[in-house]
C-alpha positions in Angstrom: -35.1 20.5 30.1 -32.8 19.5 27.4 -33.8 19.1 24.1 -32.8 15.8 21.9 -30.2 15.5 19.4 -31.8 17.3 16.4 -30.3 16.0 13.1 -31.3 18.2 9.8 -32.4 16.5 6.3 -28.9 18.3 5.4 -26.5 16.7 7.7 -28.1 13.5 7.4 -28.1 13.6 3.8 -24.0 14.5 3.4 -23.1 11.5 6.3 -25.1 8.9 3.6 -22.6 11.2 0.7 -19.8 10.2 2.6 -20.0 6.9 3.0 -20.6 6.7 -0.8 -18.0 9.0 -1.7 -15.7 6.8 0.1 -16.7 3.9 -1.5 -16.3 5.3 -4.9 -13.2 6.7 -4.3 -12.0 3.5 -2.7 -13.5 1.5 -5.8 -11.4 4.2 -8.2 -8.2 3.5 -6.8 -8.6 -0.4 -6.9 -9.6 0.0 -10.2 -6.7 2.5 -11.8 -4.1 1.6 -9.0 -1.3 -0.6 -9.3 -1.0 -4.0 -7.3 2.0 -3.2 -5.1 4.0 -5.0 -2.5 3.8 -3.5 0.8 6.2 -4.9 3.6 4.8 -3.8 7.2 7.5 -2.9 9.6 8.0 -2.3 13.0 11.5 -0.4 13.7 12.4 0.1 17.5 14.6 3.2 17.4 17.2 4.9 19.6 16.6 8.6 20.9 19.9 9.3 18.2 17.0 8.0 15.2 19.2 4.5 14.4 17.4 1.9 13.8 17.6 -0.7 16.8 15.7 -3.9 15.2 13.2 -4.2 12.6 10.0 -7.0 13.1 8.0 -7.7 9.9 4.2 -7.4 10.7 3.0 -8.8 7.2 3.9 -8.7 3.6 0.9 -7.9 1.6 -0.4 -7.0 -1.8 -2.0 -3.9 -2.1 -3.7 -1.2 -5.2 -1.7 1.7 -5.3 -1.6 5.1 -7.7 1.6 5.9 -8.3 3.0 9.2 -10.4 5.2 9.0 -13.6 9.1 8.8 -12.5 11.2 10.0 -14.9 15.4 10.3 -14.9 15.6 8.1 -11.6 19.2 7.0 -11.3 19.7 3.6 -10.6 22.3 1.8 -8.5 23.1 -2.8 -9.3 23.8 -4.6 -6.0 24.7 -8.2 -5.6 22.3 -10.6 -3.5 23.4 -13.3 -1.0 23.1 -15.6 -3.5 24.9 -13.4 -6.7 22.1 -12.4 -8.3 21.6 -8.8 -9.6 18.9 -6.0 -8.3 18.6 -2.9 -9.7 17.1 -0.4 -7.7 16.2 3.1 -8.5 18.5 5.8 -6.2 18.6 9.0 -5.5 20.7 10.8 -3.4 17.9 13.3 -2.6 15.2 12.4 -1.0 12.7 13.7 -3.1 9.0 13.0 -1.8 5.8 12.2 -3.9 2.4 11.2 -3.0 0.5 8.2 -3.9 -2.6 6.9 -3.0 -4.1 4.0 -1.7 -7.9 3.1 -0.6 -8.5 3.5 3.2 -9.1 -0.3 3.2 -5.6 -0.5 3.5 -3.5 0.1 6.6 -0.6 2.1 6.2 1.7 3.8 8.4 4.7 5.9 8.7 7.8 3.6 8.0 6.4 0.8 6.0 8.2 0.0 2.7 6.4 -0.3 -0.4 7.9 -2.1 -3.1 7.5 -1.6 -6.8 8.9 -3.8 -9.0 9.3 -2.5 -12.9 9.8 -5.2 -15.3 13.8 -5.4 -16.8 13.2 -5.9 -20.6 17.1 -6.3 -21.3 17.3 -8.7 -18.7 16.1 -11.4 -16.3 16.2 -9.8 -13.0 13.4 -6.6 -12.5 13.7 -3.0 -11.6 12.8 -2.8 -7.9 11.3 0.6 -6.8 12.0 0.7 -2.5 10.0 3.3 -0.8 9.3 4.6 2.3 6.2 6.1 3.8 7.0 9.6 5.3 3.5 10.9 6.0 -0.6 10.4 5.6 -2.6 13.1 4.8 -6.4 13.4 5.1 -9.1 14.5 3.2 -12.2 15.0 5.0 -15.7 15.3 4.0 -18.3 17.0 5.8 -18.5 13.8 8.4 -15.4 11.6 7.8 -12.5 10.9 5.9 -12.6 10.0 2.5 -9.7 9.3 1.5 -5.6 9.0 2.0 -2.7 10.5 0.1 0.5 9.5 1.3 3.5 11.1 0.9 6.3 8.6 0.1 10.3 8.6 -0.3 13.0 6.6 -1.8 14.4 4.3 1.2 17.9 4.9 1.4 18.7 2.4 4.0 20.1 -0.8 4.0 17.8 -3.8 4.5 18.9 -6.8 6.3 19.4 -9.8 4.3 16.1 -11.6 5.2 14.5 -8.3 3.9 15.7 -8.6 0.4 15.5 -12.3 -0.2 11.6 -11.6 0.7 11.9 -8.5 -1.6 13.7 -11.2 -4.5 11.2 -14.0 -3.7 8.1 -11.2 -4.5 9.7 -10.4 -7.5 9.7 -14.1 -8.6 6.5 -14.4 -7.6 5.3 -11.5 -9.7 7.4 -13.3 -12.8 5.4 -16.0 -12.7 2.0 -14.8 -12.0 2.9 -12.1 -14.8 1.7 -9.2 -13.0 
């Protein structure tokens, strides 16, 4: 004879903590976190690592945490139609992590966009980052929450690319957000 699934007071007890921790951590990071453009792509690549084609899946808002940046050098290119963006550059890829509510599907290679208002001028600062890596931190049942480690994007975007990145900006403008 085999005996039924036994569940203890204890174990019961930390899979109703999880689910709440969850939600409070969740409800945390929409609260502190920064609304942030996130552009979801899909990049076939060659067995070299270039980048074949790229198919947006969606352009979405979502909360993010972000840490200070500090002495980030910038680099001024021209759009298509002669406008300025600034971007922030680096030549190193230096990776920090952010993090954003599990709500919120994220995955390796999807750009998030940051946009810092320009106070000297009209056109904003435009932060483009890439995401390098999730990691997990579990409870006793279940994750509770992600931290995802995150790099400047050193690529170049087709053209379609930035006039969506330009057109979020402008949208941002006028909402004033």
């Amino acid at each position: 004879m085999s005996d039924p699934v036994q569940t203890t007071f204890q174990s019961r007890l930390s899979a109703k903590q999880n689910r709440i921790s969850r939600k409070l951590i969740d409800n945390s990071i929409r609260l502190s976190g920064v609304a942030t453009d996130c552009i979801k792509l899909t990049m076939t690549k060659s067995a070299q690592g270039d980048i074949l084609k790229r198919k947006v899946d969606s352009l979405d808002v979502i909360p993010v945490i972000f840490p200070a940046f500090t002495d980030v050098p910038i680099k001024i290119t021209k759009s298509l139609d002669g406008s300025n963006i600034v971007i922030p550059y680096t030549f190193e890829i230096q990776p920090f992590e952010v993090m954003i509510p599990l709500t919120h599907s994220v995955d390796q290679d999807d750009l998030i966009i940051k946009f810092y208002e320009n106070v000297s001028g009209t056109d904003p600062y435009i932060l483009i980052l890439e995401v390098k890596d999730a990691l997990g931190s579990f409870g006793a049942r279940s994750i509770l929450y992600h931290k995802y480690v995150l790099t400047h994007y050193d690529g170049v975007l087709p053209a379609q690319i930035i006039t969506w990145i330009l057109d979020m900006a402008k949208r941002r403008e006028l909402l004033k957000w």
